[in-house]
C-alpha positions in Angstrom: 0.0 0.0 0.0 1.4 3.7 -1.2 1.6 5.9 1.3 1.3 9.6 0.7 2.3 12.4 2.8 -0.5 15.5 2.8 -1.2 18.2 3.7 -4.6 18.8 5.6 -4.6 22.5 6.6 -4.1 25.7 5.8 -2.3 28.8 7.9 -2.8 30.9 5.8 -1.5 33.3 3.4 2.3 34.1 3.3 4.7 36.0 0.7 8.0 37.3 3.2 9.6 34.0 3.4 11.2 32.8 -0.2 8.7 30.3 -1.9 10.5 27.8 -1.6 12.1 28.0 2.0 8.0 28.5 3.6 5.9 26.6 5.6 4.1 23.6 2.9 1.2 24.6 4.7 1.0 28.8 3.5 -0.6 29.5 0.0 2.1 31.8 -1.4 2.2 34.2 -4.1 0.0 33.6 -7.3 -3.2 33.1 -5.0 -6.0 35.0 -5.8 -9.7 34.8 -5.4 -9.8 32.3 -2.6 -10.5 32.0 1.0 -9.2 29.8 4.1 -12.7 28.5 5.6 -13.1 27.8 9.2 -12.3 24.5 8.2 -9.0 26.1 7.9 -9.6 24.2 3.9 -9.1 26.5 1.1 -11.8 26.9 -1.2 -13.0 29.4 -4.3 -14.3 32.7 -2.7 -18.0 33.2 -3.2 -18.7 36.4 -6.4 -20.7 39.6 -5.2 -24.0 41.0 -6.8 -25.0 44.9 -7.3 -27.0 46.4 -5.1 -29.7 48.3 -6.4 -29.9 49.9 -10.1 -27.4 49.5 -12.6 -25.5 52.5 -13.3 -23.1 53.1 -16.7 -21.3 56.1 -15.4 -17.6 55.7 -15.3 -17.8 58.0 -11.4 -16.0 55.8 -8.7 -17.6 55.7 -5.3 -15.4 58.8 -3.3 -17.0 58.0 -0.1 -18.8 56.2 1.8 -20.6 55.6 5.5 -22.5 53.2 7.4 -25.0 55.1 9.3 -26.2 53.1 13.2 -28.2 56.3 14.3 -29.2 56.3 17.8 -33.1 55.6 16.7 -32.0 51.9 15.4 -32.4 52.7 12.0 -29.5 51.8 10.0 -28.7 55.2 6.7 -25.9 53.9 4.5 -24.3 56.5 2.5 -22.2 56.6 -0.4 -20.9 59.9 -3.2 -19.6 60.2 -7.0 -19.3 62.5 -9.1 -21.1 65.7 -7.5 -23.7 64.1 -5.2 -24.8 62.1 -2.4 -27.0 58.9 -2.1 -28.9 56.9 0.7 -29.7 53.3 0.5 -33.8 53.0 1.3 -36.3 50.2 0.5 -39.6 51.6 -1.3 -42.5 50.1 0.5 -42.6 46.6 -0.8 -39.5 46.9 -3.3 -35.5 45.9 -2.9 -33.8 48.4 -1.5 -32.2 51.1 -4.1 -30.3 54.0 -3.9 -31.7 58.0 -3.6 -30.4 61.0 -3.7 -29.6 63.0 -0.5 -28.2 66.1 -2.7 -25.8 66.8 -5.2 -24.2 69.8 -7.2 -21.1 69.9 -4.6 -17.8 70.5 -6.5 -15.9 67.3 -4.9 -17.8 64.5 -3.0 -14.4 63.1 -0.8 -16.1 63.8 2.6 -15.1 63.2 5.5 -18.5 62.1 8.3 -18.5 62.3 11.8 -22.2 61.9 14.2 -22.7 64.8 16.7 -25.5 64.5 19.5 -28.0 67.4 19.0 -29.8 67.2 22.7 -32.1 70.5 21.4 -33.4 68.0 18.6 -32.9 64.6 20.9 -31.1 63.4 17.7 -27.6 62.2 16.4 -27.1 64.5 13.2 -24.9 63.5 10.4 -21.9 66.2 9.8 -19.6 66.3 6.9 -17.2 68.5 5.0 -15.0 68.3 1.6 -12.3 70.1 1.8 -14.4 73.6 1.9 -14.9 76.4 4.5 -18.4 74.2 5.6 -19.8 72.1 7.9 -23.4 70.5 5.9 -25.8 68.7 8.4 -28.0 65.7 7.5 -30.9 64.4 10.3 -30.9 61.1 8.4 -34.4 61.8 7.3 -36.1 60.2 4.6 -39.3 58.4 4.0 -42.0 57.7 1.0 -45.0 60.1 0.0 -48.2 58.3 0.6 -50.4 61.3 -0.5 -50.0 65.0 -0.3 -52.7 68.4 -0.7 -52.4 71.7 -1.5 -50.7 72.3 2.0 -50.1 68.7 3.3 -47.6 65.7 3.2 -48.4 62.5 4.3 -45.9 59.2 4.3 -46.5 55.9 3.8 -46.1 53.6 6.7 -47.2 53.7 10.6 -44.0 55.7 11.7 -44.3 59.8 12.7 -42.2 62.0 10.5 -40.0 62.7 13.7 -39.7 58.8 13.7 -38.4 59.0 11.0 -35.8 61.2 12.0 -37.4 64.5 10.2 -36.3 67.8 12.2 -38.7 68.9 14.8 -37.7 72.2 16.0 -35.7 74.0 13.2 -34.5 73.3 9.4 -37.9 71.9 8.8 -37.3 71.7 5.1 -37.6 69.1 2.8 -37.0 68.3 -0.9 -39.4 65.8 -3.5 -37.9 65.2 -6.4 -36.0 67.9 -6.2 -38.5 70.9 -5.3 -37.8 72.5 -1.3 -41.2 72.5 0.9 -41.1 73.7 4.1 -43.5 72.9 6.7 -45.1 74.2 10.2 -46.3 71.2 11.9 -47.5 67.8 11.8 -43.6 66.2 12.4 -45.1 63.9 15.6 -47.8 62.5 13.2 -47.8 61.0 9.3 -48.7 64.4 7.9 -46.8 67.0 7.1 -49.0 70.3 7.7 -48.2 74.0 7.2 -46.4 72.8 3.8 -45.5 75.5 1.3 -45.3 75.9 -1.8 -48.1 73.7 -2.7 -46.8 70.2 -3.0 -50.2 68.4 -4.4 -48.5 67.6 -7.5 -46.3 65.1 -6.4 -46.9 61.6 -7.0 -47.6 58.7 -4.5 -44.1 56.7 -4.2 -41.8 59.9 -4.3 -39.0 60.1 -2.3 -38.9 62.7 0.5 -35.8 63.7 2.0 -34.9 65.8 4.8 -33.2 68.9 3.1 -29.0 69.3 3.9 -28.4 72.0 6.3 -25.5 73.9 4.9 -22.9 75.8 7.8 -20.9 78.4 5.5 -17.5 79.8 6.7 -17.5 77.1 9.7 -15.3 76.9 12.0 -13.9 80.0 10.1 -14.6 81.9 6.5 -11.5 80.2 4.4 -11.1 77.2 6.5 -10.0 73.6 4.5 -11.9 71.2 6.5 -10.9 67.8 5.5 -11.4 65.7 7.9 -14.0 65.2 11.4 -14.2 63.1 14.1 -16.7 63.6 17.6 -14.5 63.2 20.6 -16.6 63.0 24.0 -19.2 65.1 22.0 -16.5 67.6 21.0 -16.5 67.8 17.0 -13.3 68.1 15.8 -12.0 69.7 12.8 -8.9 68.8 10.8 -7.3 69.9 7.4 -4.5 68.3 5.0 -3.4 71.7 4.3 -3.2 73.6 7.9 -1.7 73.1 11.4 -4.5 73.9 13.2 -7.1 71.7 14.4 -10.5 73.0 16.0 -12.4 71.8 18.5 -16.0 72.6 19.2 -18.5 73.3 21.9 -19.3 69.8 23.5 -23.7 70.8 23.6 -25.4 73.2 22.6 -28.3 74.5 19.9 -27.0 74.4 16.2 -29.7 76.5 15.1 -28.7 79.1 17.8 -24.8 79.1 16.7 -24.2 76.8 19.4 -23.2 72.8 19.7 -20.1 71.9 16.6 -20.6 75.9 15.5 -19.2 77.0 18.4 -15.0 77.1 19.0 -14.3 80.2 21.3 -12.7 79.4 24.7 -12.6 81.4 27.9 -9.5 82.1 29.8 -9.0 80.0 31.6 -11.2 77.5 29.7 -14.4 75.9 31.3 -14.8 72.0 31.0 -16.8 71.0 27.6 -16.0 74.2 25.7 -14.3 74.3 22.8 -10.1 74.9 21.7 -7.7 75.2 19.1 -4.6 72.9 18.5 -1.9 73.7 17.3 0.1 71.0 15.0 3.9 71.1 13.2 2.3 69.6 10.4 -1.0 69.3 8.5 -3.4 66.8 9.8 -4.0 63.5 8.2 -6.9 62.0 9.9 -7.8 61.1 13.6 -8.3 58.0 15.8 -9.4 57.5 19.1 -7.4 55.1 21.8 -9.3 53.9 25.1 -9.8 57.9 26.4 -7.7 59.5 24.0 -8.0 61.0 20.7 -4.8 60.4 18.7 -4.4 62.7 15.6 -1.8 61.6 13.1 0.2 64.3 11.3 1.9 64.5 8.1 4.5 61.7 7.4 5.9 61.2 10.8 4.1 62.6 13.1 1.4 61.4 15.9 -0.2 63.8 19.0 -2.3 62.6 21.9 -4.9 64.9 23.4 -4.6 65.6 27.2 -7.5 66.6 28.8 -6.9 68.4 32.3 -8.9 69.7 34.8 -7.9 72.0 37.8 -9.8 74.7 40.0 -9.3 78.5 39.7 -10.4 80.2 43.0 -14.1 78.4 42.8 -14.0 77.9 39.0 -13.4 74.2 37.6 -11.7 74.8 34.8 -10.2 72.7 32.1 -6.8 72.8 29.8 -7.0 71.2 26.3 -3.3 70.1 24.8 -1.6 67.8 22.6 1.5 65.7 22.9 3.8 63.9 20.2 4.2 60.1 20.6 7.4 58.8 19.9 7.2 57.3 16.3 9.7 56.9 14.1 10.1 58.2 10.5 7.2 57.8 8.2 5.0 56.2 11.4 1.5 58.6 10.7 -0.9 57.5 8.4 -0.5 57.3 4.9 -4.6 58.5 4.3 -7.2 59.7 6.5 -10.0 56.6 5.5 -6.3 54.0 5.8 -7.1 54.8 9.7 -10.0 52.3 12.1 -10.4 52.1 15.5 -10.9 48.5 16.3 -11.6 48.3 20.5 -8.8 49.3 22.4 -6.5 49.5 19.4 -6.2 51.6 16.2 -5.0 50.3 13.0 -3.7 52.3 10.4 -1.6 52.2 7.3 1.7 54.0 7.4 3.8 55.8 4.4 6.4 52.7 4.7 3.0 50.5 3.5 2.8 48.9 7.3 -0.5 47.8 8.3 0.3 49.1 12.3 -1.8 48.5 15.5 -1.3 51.3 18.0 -2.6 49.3 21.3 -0.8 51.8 23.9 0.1 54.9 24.4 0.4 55.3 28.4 4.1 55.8 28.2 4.7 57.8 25.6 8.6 57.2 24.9 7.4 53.9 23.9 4.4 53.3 22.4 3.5 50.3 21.2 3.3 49.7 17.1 3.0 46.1 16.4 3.0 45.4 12.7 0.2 43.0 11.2 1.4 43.2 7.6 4.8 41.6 7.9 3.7 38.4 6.6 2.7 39.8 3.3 5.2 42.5 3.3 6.3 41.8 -0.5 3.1 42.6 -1.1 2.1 45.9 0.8 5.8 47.3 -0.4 4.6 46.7 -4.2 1.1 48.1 -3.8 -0.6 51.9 -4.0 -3.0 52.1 -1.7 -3.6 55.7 -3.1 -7.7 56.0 -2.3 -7.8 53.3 -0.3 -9.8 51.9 2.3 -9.3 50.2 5.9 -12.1 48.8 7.6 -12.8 46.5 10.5 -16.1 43.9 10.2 -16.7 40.6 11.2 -13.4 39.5 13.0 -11.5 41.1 9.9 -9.4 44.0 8.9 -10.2 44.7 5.1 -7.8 47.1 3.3 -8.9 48.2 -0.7 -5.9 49.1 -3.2 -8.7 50.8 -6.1 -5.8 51.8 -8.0 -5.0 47.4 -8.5 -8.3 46.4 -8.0 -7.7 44.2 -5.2 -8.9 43.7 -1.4 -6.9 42.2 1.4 -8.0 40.3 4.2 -6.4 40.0 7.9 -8.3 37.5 9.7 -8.6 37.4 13.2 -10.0 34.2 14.8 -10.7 32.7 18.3 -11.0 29.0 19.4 -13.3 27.7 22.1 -10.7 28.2 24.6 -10.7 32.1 23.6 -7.0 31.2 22.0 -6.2 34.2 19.2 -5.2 33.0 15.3 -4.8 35.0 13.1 -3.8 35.6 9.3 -3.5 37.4 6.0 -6.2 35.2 3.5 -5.3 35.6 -0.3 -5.9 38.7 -2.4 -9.2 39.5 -3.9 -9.3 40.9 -7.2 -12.4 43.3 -7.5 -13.0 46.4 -8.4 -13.7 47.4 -4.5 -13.0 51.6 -3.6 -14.6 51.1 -0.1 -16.0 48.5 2.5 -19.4 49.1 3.9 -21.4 47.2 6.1 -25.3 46.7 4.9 -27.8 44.6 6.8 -24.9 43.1 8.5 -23.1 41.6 5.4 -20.3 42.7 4.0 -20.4 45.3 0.9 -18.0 47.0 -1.4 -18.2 50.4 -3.6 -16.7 50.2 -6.8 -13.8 51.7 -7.7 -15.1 52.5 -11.4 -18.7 53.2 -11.4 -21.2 54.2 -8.9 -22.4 50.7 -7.9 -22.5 49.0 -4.9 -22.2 45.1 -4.4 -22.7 42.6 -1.6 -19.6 40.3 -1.4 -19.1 36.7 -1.2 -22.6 36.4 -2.5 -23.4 33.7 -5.2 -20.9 32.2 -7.8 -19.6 34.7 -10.0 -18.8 38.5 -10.3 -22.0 40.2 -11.0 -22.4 37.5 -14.0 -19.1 37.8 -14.7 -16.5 34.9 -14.5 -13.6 35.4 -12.3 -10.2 33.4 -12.3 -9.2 31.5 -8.6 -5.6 30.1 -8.0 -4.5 28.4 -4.7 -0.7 28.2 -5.3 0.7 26.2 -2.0 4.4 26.5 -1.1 7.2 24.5 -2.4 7.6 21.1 -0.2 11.6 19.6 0.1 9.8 16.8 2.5 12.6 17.9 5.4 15.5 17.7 3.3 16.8 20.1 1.1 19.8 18.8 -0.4 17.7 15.1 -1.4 16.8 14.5 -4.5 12.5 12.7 -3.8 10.9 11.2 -6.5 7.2 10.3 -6.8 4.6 8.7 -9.7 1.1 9.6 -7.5 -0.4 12.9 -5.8 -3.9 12.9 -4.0 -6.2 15.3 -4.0 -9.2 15.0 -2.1 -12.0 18.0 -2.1 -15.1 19.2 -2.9 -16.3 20.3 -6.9 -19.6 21.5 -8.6 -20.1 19.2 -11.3 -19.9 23.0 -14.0 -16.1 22.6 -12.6 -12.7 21.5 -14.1 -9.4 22.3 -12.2 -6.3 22.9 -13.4 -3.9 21.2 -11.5 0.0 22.0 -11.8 2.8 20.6 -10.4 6.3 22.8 -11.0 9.0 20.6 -10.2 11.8 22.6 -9.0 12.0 26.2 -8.7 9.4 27.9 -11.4 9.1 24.1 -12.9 12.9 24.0 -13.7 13.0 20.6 -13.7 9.2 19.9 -15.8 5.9 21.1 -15.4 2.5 18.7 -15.1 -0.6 20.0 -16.0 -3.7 17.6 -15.0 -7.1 18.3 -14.6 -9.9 17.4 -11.6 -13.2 17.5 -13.6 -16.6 17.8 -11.9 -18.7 15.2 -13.9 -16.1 12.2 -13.7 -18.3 10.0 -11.7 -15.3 7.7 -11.3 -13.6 9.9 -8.6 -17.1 11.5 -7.0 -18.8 10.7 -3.8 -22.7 11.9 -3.7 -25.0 10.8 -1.0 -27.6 8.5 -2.1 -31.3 9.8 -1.2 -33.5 7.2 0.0 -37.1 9.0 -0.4 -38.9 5.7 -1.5 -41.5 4.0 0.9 -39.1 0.7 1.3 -35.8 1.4 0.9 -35.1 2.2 4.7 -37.2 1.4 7.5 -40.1 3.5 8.4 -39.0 6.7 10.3 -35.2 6.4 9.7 -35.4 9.0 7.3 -38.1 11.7 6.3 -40.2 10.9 3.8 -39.6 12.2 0.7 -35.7 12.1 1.2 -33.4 14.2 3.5 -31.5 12.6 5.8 -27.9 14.0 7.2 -27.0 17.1 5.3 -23.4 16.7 3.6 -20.2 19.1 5.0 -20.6 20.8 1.2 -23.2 21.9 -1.0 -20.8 20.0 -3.9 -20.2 16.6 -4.2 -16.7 15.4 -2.5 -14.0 13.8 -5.1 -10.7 11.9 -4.5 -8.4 11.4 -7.1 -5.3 10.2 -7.9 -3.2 11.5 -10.4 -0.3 9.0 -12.4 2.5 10.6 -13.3 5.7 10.0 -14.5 8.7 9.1 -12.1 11.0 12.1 -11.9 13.3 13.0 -9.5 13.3 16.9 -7.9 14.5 18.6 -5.0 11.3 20.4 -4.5 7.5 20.2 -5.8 5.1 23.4 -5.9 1.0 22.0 -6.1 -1.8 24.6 -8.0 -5.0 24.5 -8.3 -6.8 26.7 -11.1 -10.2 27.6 -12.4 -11.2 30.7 -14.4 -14.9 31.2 -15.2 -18.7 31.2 -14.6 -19.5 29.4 -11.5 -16.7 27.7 -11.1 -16.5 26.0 -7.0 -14.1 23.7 -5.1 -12.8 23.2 -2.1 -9.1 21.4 -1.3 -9.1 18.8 1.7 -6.0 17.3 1.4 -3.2 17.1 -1.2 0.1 15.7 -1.2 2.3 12.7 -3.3 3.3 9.4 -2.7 6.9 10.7 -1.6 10.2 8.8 -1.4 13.6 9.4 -1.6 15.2 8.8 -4.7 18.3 6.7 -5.0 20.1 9.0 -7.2 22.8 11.4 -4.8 22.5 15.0 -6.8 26.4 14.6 -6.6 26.1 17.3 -9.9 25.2 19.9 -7.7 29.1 19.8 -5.5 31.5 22.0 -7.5 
């Protein structure tokens, strides 16, 4: 009986060490398009689908945020080209895509949530790069029905439900036309609505009308970036030194709340203060109880909050201090930044996917570096654009400008023991990562689409080439020449499937290269589970009628197979697996040859 040594598992995904000097367990280099499963199996990755109407512009999505408002609803925004959309289901239709507003001159914004308590509402604030602050409530809802001075929405939900302003701003816009209304905003009608809105259709969309702050914090500002800090909204540019920091409460409509930046001397707890930088900001990050701003290419500041009493006064001192870095340690973009827990993870202008986990003694904070195992990788992408976003027990980082999507995985076993990996590179045309419905999302890097990921078999109808390249195996021995005539594969395969399978024997197939293939209608190597859904072939409530039964470990039928191949002596064997096309789904069990060593000494090789 042959005996052949395999390989049963997967670490993951690893390009530092040389190819051929790497664990046989690591896919290496070449792998694309598919994923380690909790099986810790490799299998193809699942394609994505577009979410909502089609759309033949060639806009990319700028930016994007995933709304959790503080009434439960869930607004999930995204911007190309000069405007703004919501995601929002019609009653009794898929959820599509509306417009919020448009006609701004660049859509890269930058979001942040701010509690109004006037309104008793989280509001929406963003800028682009102008001397404004625009405001959304997050309202938006469907016309049931509407009068000469009337609007009424479908559904059982008030208008203030449905997060429509209450006390000020009470604007909104139907297909583009601004009413304005008096009353009605704890019921489902509108009243006091001017002009006339009778003319509007049932089924319009009705938005809450942006609230636009000119010449905030300052007339000629560059706000770039915004992030709420303990209420504070906090107000960053690429171009300037200077960050501002607002009023902590407050009433927007009265000037108050993120308008208001003025401090008293000395400065009363919750108001608001300007920092001062030596370089531009890049984007911000909050740490435990501190915020952390990052700063041009090497810099990164702490906020230090203190407080200390003046005669009978409680007073307050807002300041910033540098960590110790290192050269090019700050962030590379403002969106490459995420706050994961008691972390933050960012992207650094050496291509370093860092955690920041401590900053309590600041001569030595602590910068642990995630992407080492994949640094090849990182130090040939452009992450120019890119994305970094923490979701379901991963960090996802987009490179638009290559079309691809990396994946570090973080996993926990039942004894709360921590694994973690890189998986292989997606190719997709991903911009952004957004969370929908609590699936994973991406917006496309080339048109203003939106698809749900790992959903179905192909890419939006499209076919999509997979590669699991594992690493070079010398079977403990280097310097021995092996030999072998058989390799095993045992996995899973839809019967649309054929694999290419490769063996490169020897560095890059220096020695030969075998190309088989693993086809998913040879019933000679398949192993389907017989259905017994006839009165007689089992005994009476052994199995449900009609079939059923013990549900297989894959929707595919398993193979085995074992592929004949010439006897040829190597140093080294590399194993791929291929598909490219429609459909195409396997999963890889086990693999591995019926090794020996050969009895030829490589005596050629000693000079």
């Amino acid at each position: 009986m042959k005996r052949f040594q395999t390989i049963t598992e997967v670490l993951g995904y690893s390009t530092k060490p040389d190819v051929t000097n790497n664990d046989p367990r690591f896919l290496v280099k070449g792998s694309q398009n598919v994923i380690i499963n909790d099986g810790e199996k490799v299998q193809t990755r699942k394609g994505y689908v577009r979410d909502g109407s089609a759309n033949t512009a060639t806009d990319p999505i700028e930016s994007s945020y995933d709304w959790f408002t503080s009434t439960g609803v869930e607004r999930n925004l995204r911007s190309y080209d000069d405007e703004l959309e919501v995601r929002f289901a019609l009653d009794g239709a898929d959820a599509d895509w509306y417009r919020v507003a448009d006609g701004w001159a660049t859509v890269d914004f930058s979001f942040a949530e701010w509690w109004d308590s006037s309104e008793v509402l989280d509001l929406l604030l963003f800028v682009n790069g102008e001397d404004k602050i625009q405001e959304w409530s997050g309202g938006i809802a469907e016309v049931a029905s509407a009068t000469a001075n009337t609007i009424t929405k479908k559904g059982t939900t008030t208008w203030a439900q449905n997060r429509f302003y209450s006390a000020r701003n009470r604007t909104v816009v139907i297909n583009g036309t601004e009413y304005a209304y008096t009353g009605g905003h704890t019921t489902t009608t509108l009243t006091g609505v001017t002009p006339d809105p009778s003319g509007e259709a049932a089924g319009s969309i009705v938005i809450q009308k942006v609230v636009e702050r000119d010449n905030e914090p300052a007339d000629g500002d560059i706000n770039d970036v915004l992030i709420t800090f303990e209420n504070h909204l906090v107000v960053g540019s690429h171009k300037t030194n200077t960050v501002k920091v607002s009023l902590n409460s407050g009433n927007p409509g009265s000037g108050s709340g993120y308008l208001a930046y003025t401090e008293s001397s000395p400065r009363i707890p919750g108001e608001g203060a300007t920092l001062i930088l030596n370089q531009p900001t890049v984007g911000f990050g909050i740490l435990n109880k501190d915020l952390i701003i990052f700063s041009g290419k090497d810099r990164i500041y702490k906020t230090e909050f203190q407080q200390l009493e003046v005669s009978t006064t409680l007073t307050e001192t807002l300041n910033v201090r540098e960590l110790k870095s290192g050269s090019n340690r700050s962030a590379l973009e403002r969106d490459l930044i995420v706050s994961v827990g008691d972390a933050i993870a960012f992207i650094d202008h050496n291509k370093q996917l860092r955690l920041l986990t401590s900053v309590e003694q600041l001569e030595s904070p602590v910068f642990k570096n995630l992407s080492d195992p994949i640094k090849p990788d990182f130090d040939a992408e452009d992450f120019t654009n890119g994305h970094l976003k923490f979701q379901d027990n991963r960090f996802y980082v987009t490179s638009p400008v290559n079309g691809k999507l990396y994946m570090y995985e973080v996993r926990e076993n039942a004894q709360g023991e921590a694994k973690v990996f890189w998986q292989p590179p997606q190719l997709l045309p991903a911009r952004r990562i957004a969370r929908i419905d609590n699936s994973t999302y991406f917006h496309s890097n080339g048109n203003p689409e939106t698809y749900k990921l790992f959903e179905g078999t192909n890419d939006n109808d499209l076919p999509f080439k997979s590669v699991a390249a594992f690493s070079y195996r010398s079977y403990g021995d280097r310097y021995a020449l092996k030999s072998f005539d058989e390799w095993l594969t045992e996995g899973y395969i839809s019967a649309n499937t054929k694999i290419l399978f490769r063996l490169k024997y020897d560095y890059d197939g220096a020695t030969q290269q075998v190309e088989k293939f693993i086809d998913g209608t040879d019933d000679d190597i398949l192993y389907q589970p017989i259905v017994e859904g006839s009165l007689g072939d089992s005994p009476l409530g052994d199995v449900p009628l009609g079939g059923g039964g013990d549900e297989p470990s894959s929707e595919n039928p398993k193979f085995r197979v074992i592929h004949e191949l010439e006897l040829t002596d190597c140093f080294e064997v590399q194993a791929l697996y291929e598909t490219d096309g429609t459909d195409k789904q396997w999963e890889i069990l086990s693999q591995g040859a019926n090794i020996k060593k050969s009895s030829q000494i490589p005596a050629y090789i000693k000079k």
